[in-house]
N, C-alpha and C positions, 0 to 999 in steps of 0.2 A: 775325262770320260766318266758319265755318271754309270753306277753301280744299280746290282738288281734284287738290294736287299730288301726292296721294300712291295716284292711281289707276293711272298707270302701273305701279307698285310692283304690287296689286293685280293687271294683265291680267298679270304673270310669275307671280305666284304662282297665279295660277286659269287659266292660260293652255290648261289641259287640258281645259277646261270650254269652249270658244270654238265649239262644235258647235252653231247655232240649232236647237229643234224644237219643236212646241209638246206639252199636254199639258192633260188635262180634272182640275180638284182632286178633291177630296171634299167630301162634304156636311158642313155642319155638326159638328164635335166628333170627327168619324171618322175613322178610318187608314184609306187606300185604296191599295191597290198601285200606283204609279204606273206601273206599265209595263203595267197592265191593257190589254188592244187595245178594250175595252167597258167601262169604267167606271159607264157610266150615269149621271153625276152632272150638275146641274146647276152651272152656274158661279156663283160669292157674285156678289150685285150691287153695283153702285160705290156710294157714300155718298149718301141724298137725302134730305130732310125725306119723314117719315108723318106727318103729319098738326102734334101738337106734339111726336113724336117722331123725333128726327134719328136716322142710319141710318149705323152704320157697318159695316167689311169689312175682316179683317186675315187674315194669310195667315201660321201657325204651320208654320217650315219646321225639323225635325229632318235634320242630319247623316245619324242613323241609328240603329236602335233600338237602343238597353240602358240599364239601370235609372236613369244619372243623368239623362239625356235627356227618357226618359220622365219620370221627375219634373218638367222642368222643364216640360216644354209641357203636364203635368196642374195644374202650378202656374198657370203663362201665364193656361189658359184658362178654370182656376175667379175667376181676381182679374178675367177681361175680363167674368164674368157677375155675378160681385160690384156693377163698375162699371155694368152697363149699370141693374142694380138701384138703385143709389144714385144714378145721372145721371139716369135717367128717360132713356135713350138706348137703342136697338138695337144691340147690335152682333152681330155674324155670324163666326164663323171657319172656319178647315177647318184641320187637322192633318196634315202629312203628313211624309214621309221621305224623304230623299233615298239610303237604302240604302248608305252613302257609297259615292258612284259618282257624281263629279264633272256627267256629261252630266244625268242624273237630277233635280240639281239646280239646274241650268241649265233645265232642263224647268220644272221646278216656279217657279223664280224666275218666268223668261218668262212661265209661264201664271195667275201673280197678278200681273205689272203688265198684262196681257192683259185681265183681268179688271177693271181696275182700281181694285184693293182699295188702301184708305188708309193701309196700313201693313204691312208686312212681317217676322216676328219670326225673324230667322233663329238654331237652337241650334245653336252652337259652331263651330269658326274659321272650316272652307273654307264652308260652307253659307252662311257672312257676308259669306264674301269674295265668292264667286259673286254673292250677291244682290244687294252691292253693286252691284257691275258691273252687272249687269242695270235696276237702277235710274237708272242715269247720267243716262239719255232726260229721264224720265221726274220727277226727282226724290221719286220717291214713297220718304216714311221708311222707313229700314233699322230696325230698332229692336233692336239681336243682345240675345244673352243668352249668358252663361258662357262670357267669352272671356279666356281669361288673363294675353295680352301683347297687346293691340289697337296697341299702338303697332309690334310687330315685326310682327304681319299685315297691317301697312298699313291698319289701318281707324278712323286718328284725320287728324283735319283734312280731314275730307269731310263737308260744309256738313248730308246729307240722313241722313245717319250715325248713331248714336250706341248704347248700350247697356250692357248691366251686365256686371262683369270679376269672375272669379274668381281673379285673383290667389294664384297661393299663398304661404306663409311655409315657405318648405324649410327655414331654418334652426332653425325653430320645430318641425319634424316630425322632423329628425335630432336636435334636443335630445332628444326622446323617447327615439329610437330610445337614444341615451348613455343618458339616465335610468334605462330598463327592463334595459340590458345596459348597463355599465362596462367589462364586458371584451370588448368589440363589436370583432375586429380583421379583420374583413372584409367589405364590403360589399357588395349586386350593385344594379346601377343597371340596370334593365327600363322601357323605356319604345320607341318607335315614333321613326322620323325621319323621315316622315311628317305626323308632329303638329304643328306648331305650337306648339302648348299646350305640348311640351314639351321644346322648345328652351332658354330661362330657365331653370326650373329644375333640370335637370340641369348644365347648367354652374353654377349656385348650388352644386349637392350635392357636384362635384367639386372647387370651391373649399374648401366646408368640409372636407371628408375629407382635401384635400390640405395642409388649415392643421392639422389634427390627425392629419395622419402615420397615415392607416388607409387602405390597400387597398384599392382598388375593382374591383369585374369589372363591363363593361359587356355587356349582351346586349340587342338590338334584335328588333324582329319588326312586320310587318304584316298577317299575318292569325290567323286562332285559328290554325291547326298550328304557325304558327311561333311564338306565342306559348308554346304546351305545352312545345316544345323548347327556346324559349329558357330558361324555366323551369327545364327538367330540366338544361340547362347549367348553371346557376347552381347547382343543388344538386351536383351534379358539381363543381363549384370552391370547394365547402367555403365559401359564406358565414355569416355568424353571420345576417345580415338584409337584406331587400331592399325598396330605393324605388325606387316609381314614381308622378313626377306623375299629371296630371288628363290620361290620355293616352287616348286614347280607343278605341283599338284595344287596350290593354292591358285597359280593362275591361271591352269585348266577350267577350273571353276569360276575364275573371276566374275565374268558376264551373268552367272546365277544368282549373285549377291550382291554385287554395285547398289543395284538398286534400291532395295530394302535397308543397305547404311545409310545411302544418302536420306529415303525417307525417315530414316534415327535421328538424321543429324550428325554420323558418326562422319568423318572423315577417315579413309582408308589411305594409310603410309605404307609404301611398297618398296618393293628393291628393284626393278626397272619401269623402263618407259612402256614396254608392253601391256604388262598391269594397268598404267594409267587412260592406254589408249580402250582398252576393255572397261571403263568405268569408273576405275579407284581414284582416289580426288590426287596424288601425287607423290612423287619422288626423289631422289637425286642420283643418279647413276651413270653407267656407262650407256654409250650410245652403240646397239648391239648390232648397228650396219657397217661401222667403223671396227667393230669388232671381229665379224666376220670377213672383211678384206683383210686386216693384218691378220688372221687365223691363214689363209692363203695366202698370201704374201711367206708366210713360217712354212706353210705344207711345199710351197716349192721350193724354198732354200733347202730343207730336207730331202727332196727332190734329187736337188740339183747339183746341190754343194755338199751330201754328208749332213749329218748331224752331230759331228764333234764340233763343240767350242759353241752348241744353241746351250741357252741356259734350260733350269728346269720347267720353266712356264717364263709371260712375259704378262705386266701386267696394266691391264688396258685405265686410261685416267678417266676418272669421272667428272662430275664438276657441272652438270647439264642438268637444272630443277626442270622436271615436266609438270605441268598442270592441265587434268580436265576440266577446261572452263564450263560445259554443262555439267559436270559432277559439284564443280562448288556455286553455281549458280543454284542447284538443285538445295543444296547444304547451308544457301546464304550467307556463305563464309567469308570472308577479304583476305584475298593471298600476297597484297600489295607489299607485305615484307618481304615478299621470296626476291626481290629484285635488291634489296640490297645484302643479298647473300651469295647468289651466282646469276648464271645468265641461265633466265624462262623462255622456257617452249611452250605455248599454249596449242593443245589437243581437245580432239573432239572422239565422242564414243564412237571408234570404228567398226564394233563388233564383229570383227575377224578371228 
């Protein structure tokens, strides 16, 4: 049975979110503006037997929209209707956003254990922390999806907890970056302080860089304009290439900047496939559709069976180089080495 000492930790880090208020979900499978003043929607109902069909309620909470997000809770809640197909069960969800905007999502937590849905799938770090917390009462399952350090967000050894990690391999994405350029002698490290997610691995990237004696320029940003400028800094400081984890605010902004690195020259290194599919020249990561099935696959075992004896997160293999073939056409670059490193997916700019 995991313990709930790591909740305090938890009310500092979500301590922005401490505003109670309530809020009406969305119906079934639908994005609803949450700050709508009339919503219209009715509320999912708590879990009950129909007849010889049991009845569940699970409450798909996004951060905030953009493209890897949305994959995942289009992932979440194709495997939840998969499931109900293959259990002979009901299950019911609603989808929503928390716009990252902390109160928002305090809203939305409050108004699924309000509701008292059986399970709560919150995408990515503060959205998990928040729900947690809101959860406390209650014990009703957190069930996160794509959290990349659960252990530095404070959301392992909390008994009603658990979920799937996207851990990244920076080491394994800056091998790339060596691979495609040997004469790589400066780098820009672009990510949010802000994130969570990308606390780890930026200190990973600055070790490595600093064991092989290459230059780093750090630029930071939390919303798109400052993301643009952070950007245009970075091509301003003459980089060869720039990484940025699975930061979430960086790839809000992606489709604003793609293009301007590529006309640098600069190739863009990310922490998922979303990133790449928005412009950035490539990856190595989790595949975040497979990710959100097994996130549901865990929110009904918690469901269904208890959550004694789930671990404190599970965590999803990477191994999947992505590449925007018009990002490196664009770049004139040769990525012909990524294939003796893993298995390529070649992508095109979706801009979704």
């Amino acid at each position: 049975m995991k313990k709930h000492n790591t909740l305090k930790k938890l009310f500092a880090l979500a301590a922005a979110a401490a505003l109670t208020l309530s809020l009406c979900a969305c119906s079934n499978g639908e994005t609803q503006d949450p700050q709508s003043p009339n919503p219209g929607t009715q509320a999912p109902e708590s879990r009950q037997p129909s007849g010889d069909t049991a009845e569940y309620t699970v409450a798909i909470i996004k951060q905030l929209d953009h493209a890897s997000l949305d994959e995942i809770a289009g992932a979440v809640a194709a495997r939840l209707d998969q499931l109900a197909a293959e259990k002979n069960v009901t299950i019911k969800y609603t989808i929503t956003s928390g716009q990252d905007d902390q109160t928002v999502l305090k809203q939305l937590a409050d108004q699924a254990i309000a509701d008292k849905v059986d399970a709560i799938i919150p995408i990515a770090t503060t959205a998990a922390q928040i729900s947690a917390l809101c959860a406390e009462e209650t014990k009703t399952p957190v069930v996160y999806a794509a959290i990349s350090d659960p252990e530095a967000a404070g959301l392992t050894g909390i008994d009603y907890v658990t979920g799937t990690s996207d851990a990244l391999n920076t080491k394994f994405i800056l091998d790339m970056m060596v691979a495609q350029n040997p004469e790589v002698s400066k780098v820009g490290l672009l990510y949010s302080l802000s994130e969570p997610n990308s606390a780890t691995p930026i200190a990973d990237a600055k070790a490595y860089l600093d064991m092989e004696n290459t230059p780093y320029v750090e630029q930071t940003a939390n919303s798109n304009d400052e993301v643009v400028a952070a950007a245009a800094a970075l091509i301003a400081a003459g980089v060869d290439a720039i990484f940025t984890p699975t930061d979430n605010k960086i790839m809000a902004a992606e489709l604003a900047i793609y293009e301007d690195l590529a006309a640098a020259g600069i190739p863009h290194y990310t922490g998922a496939d979303s990133f790449v599919r928005n412009g950035a020249f490539a990856t190595c990561g989790v595949n975040y559709t497979d990710l959100g099935a097994r996130t549901a696959d865990l929110a009904y075992e918690a469901i269904t069976a208890g959550m004694d004896g789930m671990e404190d997160f599970y965590l999803m293999d990477g191994g999947i180089i992505t590449v925007n073939t018009e990002t490196a056409a664009a770049l004139g670059i040769d990525y012909s080495m990524f294939s003796g490193m893993g298995t390529v997916v070649e992508v095109q700019t979706t801009e979704e």
